[in-house]
N, C-alpha and C positions, 0 to 999 in steps of 0.2 A: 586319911592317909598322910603320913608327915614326910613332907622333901625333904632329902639329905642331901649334904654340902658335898664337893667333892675337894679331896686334897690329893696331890703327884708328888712321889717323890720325886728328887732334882734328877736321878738315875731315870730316870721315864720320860723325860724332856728330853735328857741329851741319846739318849738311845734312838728315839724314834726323830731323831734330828737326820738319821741317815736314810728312812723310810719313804716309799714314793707316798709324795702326798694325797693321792686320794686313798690308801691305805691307811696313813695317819690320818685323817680324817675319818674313815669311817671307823677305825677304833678309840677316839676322841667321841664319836658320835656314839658308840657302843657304851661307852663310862659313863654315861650321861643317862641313858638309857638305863642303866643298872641302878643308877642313884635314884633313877624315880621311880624305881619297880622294886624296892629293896623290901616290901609288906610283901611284894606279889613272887617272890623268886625262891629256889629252894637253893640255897647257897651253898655247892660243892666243896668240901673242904679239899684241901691240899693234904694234908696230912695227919694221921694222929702225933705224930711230935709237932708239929706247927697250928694250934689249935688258934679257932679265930682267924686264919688266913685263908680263905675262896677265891676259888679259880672260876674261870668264864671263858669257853671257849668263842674266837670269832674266826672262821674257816681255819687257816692254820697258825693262828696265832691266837696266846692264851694271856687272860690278863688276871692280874692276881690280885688281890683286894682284902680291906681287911673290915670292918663294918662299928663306929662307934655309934651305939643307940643313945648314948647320955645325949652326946655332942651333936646328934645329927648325921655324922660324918661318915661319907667313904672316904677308904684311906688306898690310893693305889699304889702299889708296892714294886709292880712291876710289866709291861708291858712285851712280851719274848716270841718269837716266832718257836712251832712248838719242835720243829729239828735241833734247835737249839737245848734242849729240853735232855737230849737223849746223853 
């Protein structure tokens, strides 16, 4: 099973800069979790116009991701509480 790296956009830091921190933590602890399960997960796309980008739901917030196999790499795109969403 190969670990992948994870990378944040800068939009993802300062977003969840306003979030209670045990929230931001456990979705921090969620993206970690994803990077090392990325053989074992069945990866929800977002959209047929947005190919390559998966979503992950964590109670009601959804985090969004994009997965490079060459590099290793999750790439997180965006971290949104999912009323935001609508």
């Amino acid at each position: 099973m190969a670990w992948f790296r994870l990378a944040f956009r800068p939009a993802v830091i300062q977003d969840l800069a306003q979030v209670d921190p045990g929230m931001t933590q456990r979705l921090f602890d969620k993206t970690k979790w994803i990077a090392s399960n990325v053989d074992n997960l069945r990866h929800e796309p977002v959209d047929s116009d947005l190919p390559g980008l998966s979503k992950y739901a964590v109670g009601d917030w959804r985090i969004f991701y994009s997965i490079d196999r060459d590099d290793s790499l999750v790439d997180i795109h965006a971290i949104v509480p999912r009323a935001q969403l609508r």
